[in-house]
C-alpha positions, -999 to 999 in steps of 0.1 A, spaced: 136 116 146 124 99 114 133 66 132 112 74 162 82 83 141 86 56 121 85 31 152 54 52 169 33 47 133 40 10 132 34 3 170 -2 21 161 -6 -1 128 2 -32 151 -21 -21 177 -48 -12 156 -44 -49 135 -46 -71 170 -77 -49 181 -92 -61 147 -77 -94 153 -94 -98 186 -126 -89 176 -132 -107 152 -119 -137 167 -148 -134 192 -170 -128 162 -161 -157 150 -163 -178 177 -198 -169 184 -209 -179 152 -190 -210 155 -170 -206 123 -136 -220 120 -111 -192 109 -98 -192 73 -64 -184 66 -53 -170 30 -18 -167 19 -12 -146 -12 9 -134 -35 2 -105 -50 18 -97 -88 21 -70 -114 14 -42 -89 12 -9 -112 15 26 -90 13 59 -101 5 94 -84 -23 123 -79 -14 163 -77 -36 186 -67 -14 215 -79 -14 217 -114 19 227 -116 31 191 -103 19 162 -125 23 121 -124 41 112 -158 39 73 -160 29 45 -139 57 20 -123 59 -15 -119 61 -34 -83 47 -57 -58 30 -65 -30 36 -97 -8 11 -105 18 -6 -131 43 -42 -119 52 -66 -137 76 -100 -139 75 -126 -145 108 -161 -149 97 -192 -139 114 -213 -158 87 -216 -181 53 -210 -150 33 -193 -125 52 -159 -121 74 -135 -95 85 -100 -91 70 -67 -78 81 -31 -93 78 1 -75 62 17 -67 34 55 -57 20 44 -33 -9 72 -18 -33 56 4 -55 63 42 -69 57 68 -92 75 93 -119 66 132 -107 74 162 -132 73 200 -119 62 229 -145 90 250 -122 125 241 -109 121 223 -75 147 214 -50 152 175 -43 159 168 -1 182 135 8 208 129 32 238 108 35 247 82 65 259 107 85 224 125 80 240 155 64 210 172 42 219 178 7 197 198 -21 197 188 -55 179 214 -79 161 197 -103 148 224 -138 113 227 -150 99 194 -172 128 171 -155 111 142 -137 120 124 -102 116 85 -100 103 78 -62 104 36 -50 91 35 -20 83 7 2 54 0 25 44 -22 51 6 -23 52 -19 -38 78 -55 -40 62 -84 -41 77 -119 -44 59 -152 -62 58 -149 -95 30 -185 -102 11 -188 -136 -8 -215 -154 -28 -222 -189 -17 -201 -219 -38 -217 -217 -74 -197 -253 -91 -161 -245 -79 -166 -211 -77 -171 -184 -52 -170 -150 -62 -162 -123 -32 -152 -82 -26 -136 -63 -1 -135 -31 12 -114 -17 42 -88 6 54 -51 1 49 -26 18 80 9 21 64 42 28 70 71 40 52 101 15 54 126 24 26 122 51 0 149 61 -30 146 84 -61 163 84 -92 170 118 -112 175 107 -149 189 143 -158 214 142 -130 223 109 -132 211 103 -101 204 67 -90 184 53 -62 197 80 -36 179 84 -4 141 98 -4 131 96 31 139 135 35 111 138 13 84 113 23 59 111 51 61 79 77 28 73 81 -2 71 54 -41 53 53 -54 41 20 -87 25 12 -89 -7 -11 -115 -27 -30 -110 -56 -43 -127 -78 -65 -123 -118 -77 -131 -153 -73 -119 -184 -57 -119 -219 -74 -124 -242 -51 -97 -276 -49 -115 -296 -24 -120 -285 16 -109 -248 23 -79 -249 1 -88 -225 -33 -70 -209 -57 -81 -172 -53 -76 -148 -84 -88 -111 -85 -79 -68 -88 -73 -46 -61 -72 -7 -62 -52 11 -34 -55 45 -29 -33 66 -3 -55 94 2 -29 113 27 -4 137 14 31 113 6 56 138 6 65 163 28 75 203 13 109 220 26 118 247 20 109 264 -14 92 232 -25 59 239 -37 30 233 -15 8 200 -26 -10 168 -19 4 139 -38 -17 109 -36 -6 76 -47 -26 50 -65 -19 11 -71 -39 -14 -87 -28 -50 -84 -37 -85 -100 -35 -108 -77 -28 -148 -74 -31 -164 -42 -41 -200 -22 -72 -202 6 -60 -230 32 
């Protein structure tokens, strides 16, 4: 069932990229821009997460990263529509005031419950594959440089989730019992590109991701909650 959802999700994020894809390719053509491709790398992602039940709190941020090739179509000098994709491993630490019940299952998809006592903390890694889509501003070339934002909505899915327990020494078992397939962040993104000569520039810049759907899903005597997760990223890339 997981499976099948999680093919549905991504046929949507797939179909929702090539209608952005397509339009903006007309876009562009009418304005008789040539498209701009950007490969980047994006390092030092930091993650943490958001509770809107006080009882569940985020206790330290984690280290990741987030791969990506995006593509640009403008419309104008200034301005240009993004999307592309991205292989994001990220995660957070999450601490319960009361004991709480940890979901996984094995190969043979048998559920087991692992209780886990008030102040102990669970260690989700989880890994997304993202397809943004936003609207790219830019100033015009001042020397080498161009500064530029973006803003847009990020479809994800859910490929690979595991959880450590430290109190039960409990490493990197299976999480996707208690995750969701599908979420939608918003980013915005700020930086500037040095330019080498033609469209190749070096781009630099800081992202903020934040998943504004509910991540995990409650069983059984979980408590009921929203986590959020956050993710700010410095990223490095090259305009070609």
């Amino acid at each position: 069932m997981n499976s099948l959802k999680s093919s549905k999700c991504l046929i949507l994020a797939f179909m929702m990229a090539l209608f952005a894809l397509t339009f903006t390719e007309k876009a562009g053509a009418q304005a008789g821009e040539t498209p701009r491709f950007v490969l980047g790398i994006h390092a030092d992602l930091v993650s943490w997460f958001g509770s809107d039940n006080s009882g569940i709190s985020n206790k330290g941020a984690r280290p990741g990263f987030n791969f990506g090739l995006s593509v640009y179509r403008y419309f104008g000098p200034n301005y240009a529509f993004s999307t592309g994709i991205s292989i994001i491993s990220s995660g957070g630490r999450l601490v319960s005031s009361d004991t709480t019940v940890f979901y996984s299952s094995d190969a043979g998809k048998v559920l087991k419950m692992t209780k886990v006592n008030p102040g102990q903390s669970i260690v989700y890694k989880i890994q997304y594959v993202s397809i943004p889509i936003g609207l790219k501003l830019q100033t015009n070339q001042i020397g080498y440089l161009t500064f530029f934002t973006d803003l847009g909505l990020d479809p994800k899915v859910v490929i690979g989730g595991k959880a450590d327990i430290p109190s039960k020494s409990i490493d990197n078992e299976s999480a996707m019992e208690e995750l969701r397939v599908f979420n939608m962040s918003y980013h915005f993104t700020a930086g500037a590109e040095y330019g080498l000569g033609g469209n190749t520039a070096l781009v630099l810049g800081l992202r903020f991701d934040n998943n504004f759907l509910d991540i995990t899903r409650e069983k059984g005597e979980q408590p009921v909650d929203k986590i959020t997760h956050k993710m700010i990223s410095f990223m490095l890339g090259v305009n070609f």
